[in-house]
C-alpha positions as CSV (number, residue, x, y, z in Angstrom):
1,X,40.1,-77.9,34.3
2,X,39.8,-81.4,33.0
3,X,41.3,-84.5,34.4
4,X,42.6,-82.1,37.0
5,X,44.8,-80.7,34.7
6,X,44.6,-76.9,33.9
7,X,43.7,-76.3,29.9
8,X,45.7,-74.4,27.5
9,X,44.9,-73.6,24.2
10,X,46.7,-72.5,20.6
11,X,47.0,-72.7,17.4
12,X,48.2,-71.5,13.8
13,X,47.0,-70.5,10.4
14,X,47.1,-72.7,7.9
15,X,48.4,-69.8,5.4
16,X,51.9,-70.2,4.0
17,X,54.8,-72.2,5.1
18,X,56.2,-72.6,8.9
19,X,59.2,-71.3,9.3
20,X,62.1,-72.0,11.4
21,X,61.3,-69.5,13.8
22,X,57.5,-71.1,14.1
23,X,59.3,-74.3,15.2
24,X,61.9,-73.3,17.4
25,X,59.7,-70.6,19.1
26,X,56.8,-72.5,19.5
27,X,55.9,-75.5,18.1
28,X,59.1,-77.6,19.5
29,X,57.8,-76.2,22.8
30,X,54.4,-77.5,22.9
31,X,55.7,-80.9,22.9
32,X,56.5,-80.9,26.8
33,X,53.1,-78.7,27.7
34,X,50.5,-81.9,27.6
35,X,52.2,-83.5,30.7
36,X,51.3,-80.4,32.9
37,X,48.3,-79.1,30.9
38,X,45.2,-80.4,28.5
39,X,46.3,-79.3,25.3
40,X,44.2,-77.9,22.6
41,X,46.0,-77.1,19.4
42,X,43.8,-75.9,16.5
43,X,44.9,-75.5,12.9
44,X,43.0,-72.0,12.7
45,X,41.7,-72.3,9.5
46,X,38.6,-69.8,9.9
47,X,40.9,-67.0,10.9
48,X,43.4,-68.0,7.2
49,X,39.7,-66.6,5.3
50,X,40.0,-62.9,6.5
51,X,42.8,-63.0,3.3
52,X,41.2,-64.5,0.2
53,X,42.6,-68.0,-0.3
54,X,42.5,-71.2,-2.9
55,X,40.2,-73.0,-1.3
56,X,41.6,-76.4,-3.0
57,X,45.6,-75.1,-1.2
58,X,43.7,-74.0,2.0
59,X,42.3,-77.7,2.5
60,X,46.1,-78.6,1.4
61,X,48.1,-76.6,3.7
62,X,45.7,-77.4,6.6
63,X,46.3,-80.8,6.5
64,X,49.7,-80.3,6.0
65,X,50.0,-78.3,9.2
66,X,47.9,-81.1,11.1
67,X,50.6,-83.2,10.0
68,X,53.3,-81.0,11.3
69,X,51.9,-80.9,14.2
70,X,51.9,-84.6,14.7
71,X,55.4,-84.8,13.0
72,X,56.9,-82.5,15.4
73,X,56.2,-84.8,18.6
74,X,52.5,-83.9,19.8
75,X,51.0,-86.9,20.6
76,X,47.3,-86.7,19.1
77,X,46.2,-89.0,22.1
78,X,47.5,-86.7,24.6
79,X,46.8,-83.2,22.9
80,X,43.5,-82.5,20.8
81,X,44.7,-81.5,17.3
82,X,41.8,-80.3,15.4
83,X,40.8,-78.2,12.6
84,X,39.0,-75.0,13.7
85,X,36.5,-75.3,11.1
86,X,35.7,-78.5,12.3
87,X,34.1,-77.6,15.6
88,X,31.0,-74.7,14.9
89,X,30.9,-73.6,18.6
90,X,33.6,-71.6,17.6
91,X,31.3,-69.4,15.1
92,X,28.9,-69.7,16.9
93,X,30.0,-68.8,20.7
94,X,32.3,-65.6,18.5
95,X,28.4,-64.1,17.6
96,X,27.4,-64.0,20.7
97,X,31.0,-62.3,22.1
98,X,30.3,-59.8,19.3
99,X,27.8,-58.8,21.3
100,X,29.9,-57.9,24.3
101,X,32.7,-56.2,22.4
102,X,32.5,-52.6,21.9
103,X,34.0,-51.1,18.7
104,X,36.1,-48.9,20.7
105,X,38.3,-51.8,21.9
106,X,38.5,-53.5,17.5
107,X,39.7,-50.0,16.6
108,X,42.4,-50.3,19.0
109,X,44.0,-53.4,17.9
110,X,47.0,-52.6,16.3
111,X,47.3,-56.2,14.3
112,X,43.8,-54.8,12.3
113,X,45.6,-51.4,10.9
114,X,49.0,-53.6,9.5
115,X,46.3,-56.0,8.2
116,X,43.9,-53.6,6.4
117,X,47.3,-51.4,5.3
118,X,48.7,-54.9,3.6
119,X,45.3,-55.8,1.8
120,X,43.5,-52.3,1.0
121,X,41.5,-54.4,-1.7
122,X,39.8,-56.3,0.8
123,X,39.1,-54.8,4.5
124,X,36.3,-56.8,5.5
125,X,34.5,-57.3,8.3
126,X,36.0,-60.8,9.6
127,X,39.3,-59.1,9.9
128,X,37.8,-55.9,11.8
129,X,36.0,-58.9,14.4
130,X,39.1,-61.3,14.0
131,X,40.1,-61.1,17.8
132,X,36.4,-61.6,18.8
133,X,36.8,-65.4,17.0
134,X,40.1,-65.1,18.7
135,X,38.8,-65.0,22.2
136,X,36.0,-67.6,21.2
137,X,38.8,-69.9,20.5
138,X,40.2,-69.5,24.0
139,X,37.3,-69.0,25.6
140,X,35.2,-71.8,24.4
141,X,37.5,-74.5,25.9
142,X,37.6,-72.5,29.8
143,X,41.1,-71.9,29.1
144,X,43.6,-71.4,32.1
145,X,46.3,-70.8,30.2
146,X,47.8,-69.0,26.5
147,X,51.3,-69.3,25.0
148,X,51.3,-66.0,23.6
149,X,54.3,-63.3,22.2
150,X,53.9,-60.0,22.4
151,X,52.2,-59.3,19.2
152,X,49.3,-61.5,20.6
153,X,49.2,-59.9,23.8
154,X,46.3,-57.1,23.1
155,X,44.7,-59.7,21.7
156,X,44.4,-61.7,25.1
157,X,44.2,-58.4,27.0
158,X,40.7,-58.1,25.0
159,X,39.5,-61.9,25.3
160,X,40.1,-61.2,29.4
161,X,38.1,-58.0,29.1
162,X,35.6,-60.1,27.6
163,X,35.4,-63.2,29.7
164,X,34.9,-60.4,32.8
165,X,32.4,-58.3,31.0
166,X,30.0,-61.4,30.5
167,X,30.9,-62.9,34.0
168,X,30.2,-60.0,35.7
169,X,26.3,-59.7,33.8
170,X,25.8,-63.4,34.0
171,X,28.0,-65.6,37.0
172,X,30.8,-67.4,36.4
173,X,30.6,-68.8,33.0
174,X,34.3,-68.3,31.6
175,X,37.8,-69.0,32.8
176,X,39.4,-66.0,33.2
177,X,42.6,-66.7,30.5
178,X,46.8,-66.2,32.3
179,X,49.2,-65.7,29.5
180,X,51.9,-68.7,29.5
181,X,55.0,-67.9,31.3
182,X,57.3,-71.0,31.2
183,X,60.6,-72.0,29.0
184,X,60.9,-69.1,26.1
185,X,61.4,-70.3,22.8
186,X,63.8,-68.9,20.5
187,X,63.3,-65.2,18.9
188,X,64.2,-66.0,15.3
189,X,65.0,-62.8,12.9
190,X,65.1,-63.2,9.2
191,X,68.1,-63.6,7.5
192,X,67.6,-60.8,5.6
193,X,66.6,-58.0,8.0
194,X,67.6,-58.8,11.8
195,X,65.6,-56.2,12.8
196,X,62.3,-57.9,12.4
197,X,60.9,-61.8,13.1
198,X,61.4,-64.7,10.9
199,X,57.5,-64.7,8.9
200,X,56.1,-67.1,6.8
201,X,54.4,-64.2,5.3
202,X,58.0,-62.4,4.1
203,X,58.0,-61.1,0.8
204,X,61.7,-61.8,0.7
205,X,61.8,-66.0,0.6
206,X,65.5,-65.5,1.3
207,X,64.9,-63.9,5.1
208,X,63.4,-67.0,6.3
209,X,63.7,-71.1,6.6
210,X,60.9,-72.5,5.5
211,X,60.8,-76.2,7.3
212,X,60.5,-78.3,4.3
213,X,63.1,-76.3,2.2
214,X,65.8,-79.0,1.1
215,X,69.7,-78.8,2.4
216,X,70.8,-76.9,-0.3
217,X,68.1,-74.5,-0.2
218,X,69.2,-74.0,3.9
219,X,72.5,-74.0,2.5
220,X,72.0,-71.5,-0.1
221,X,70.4,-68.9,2.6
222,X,72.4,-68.8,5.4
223,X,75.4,-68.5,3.3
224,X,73.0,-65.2,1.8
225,X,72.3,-64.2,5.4
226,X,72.9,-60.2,6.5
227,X,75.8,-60.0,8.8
228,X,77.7,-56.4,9.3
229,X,81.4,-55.4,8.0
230,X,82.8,-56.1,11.3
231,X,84.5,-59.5,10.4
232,X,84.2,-60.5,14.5
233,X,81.7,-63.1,15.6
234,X,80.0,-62.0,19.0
235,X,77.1,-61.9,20.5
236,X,75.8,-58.6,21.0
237,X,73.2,-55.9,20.0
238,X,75.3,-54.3,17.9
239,X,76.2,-57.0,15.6
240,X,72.2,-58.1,15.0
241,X,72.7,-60.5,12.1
242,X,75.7,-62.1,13.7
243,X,73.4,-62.4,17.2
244,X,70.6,-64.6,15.2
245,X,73.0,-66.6,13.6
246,X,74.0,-67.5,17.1
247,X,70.5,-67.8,18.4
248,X,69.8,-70.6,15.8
249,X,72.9,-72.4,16.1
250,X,72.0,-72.3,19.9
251,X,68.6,-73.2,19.5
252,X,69.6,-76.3,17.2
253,X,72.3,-77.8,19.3
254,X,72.1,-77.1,23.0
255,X,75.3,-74.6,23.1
256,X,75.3,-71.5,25.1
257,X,76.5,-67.7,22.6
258,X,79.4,-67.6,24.9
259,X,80.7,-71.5,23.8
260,X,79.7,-70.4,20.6
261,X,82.0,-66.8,20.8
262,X,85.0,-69.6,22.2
263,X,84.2,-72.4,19.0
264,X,84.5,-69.7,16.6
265,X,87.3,-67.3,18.0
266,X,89.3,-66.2,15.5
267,X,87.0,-67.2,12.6
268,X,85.2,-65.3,10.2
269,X,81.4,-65.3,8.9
270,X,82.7,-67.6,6.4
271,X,82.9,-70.6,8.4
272,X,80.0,-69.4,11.3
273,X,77.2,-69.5,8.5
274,X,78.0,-72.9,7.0
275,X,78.2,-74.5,10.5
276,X,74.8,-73.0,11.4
277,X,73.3,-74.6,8.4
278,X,74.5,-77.8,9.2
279,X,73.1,-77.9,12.4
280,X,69.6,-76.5,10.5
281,X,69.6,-79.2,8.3
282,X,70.1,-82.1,11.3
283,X,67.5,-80.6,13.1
284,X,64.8,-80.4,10.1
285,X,65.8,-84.0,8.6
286,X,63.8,-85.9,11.5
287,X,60.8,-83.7,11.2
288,X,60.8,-83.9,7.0
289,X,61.3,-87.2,7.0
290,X,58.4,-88.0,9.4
291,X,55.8,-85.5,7.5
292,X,56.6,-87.3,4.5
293,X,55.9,-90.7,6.4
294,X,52.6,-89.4,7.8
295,X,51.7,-88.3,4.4
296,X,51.0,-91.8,3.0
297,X,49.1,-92.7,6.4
298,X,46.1,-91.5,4.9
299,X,43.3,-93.5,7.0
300,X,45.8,-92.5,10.5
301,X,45.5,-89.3,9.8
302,X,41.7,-89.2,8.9
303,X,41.0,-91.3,12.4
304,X,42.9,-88.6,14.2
305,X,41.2,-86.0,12.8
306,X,37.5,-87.4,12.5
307,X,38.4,-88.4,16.6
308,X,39.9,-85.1,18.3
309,X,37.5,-83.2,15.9
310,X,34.4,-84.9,18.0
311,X,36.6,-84.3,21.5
312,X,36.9,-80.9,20.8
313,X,33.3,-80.2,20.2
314,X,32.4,-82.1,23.1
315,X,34.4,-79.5,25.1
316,X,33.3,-77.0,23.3
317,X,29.5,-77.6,23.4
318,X,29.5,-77.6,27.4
319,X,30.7,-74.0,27.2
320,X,28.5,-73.3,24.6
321,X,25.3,-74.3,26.0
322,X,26.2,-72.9,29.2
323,X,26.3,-69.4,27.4
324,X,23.2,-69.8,24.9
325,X,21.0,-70.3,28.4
326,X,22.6,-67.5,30.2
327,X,22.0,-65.2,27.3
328,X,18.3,-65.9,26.8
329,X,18.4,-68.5,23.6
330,X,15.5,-70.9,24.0
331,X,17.2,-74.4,25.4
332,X,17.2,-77.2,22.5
333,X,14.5,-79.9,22.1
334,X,16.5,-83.5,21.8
């Protein structure tokens, strides 16, 4: 814990662009988490190398996503928003975790076969160990608490298997990690295939909302969004396109499906796409224009990052040292 609050921990890669499901189902959520918790919220930028990137759009788009971060409502004096990168423990606790992660347990995560499936050129060994810097991440701060969906869940599973493996040889060194049950933010499916998640990483541009695209572009792809040949708008299972048309226009303006089912009775998926659209567009207009203020606040955003960079290190080297003595490494002359 610190200041008697419990610690929580996240972050994202700074690959691609967020998308409208990032915000809704995650990001507009964190804003209300540093009242009950210590927030640490990293822009993962050694996990974005496991895919060969520009380093000159890495450094771009991790800055960009710092400023996101900010943009969207997280208070950099409340939360510690940091780059990765910027704090080594995290390299440096993930050898040492290496160490206590059997190969049995890699081969099992399922997010390592998609991976090596979508880049056969370029299976290396980062993405084989990728949920061992994973768990460092978590670890390294004691952390109580980790908003997680389900596709991160056998990757917490392992960082608890972990934490216990090197408590139970060494004491008490690590918080034992709880998922994060609270409020649920939206499940956004692209606009092109309803059966599967909104993803920065679609090949399709047209399945997902990216949160800088312009109105028209919004315009232009919910008005291009999959529906069915039923002509009725309702929210059910059977009618997947129409149910994440609902979701957003839910998720952007408060409503509940069934007022939505009652404002749109009678109408057709001519006037339900539009509407959603325009609620997209309010919602994103706050957060653009505020990105694009930060932008020019060059020496603010340096100070922020320059100043949580040293708070999270000085977190993360009390974990650290704690470790390198229990495991044997010869304690540091200063």
């Amino acid at each position: 814990m610190i200041n008697d609050k419990k610690v929580l921990f996240s972050g994202m890669q700074a690959t691609g662009n967020l998308t409208l499901g990032n915000y809704l189902g995650a990001l507009k959520n964190w804003i209300t988490l540093s009242d009950e918790y210590e927030c640490f919220y990293s822009v993962v930028d050694m996990h974005s190398i496991t895919v060969r990137q520009d380093p000159a759009t890495l450094r771009k788009r991790a800055r960009a996503l710092l400023t996101l971060y900010i943009a969207a409502g997280l208070d950099p004096k409340k939360n510690c928003i940091y780059y990765q990168s910027h704090v080594s423990g995290h390299a440096e606790l993930a050898w040492i975790l290496n160490c206590f992660t059997y190969m049995g347990e890699l081969n099992r995560m399922t997010q390592f076969k998609d991976k090596s499936s979508k880049h056969a050129d370029n299976i290396n060994a980062g993405l084989f160990t990728y949920p061992v810097l994973m768990a460092s991440d978590i670890l390294l701060y004691q952390t109580d608490v980790v908003p997680v969906g389900i596709d991160q869940m056998q990757h917490l599973e392992l960082t608890r298997n972990i934490a216990e493996r090197f408590n139970n040889i060494y004491g008490d060194v690590f918080t034992v990690p709880e998922a994060y049950i609270g409020k649920v933010g939206a499940k956004i499916m692209s606009l092109q295939d309803p059966a599967k998640k909104m993803s920065k990483s679609d090949e399709n541009p047209n399945g997902s909302i990216y949160l800088m695209d312009d109105p028209d572009t919004i315009m232009r792809k919910f008005k291009r969004a999959v529906t069915d040949s039923e002509g009725m708008i309702c929210y059910r299972p059977e009618q997947p396109g129409v149910k994440n048309l609902i979701d957003i226009y839910c998720a952007c303006t408060g409503k509940t499906p069934q007022e939505v089912e009652r404002e749109f009775a009678g109408k057709g998926y001519g006037e339900l796409k539009p509407a959603v659209g325009e609620a997209v567009i309010a919602v994103l207009k706050p957060l653009q224009d505020e990105v694009a203020r930060l932008s020019q606040e060059k020496s603010y955003l340096d100070g922020i990052i320059k100043e949580n960079a040293e708070k999270a290190n000085y977190y993360a080297m009390k974990t650290l040292r704690k470790v390198q003595k229990k495991v044997g490494f010869p304690e540091r002359i200063r």
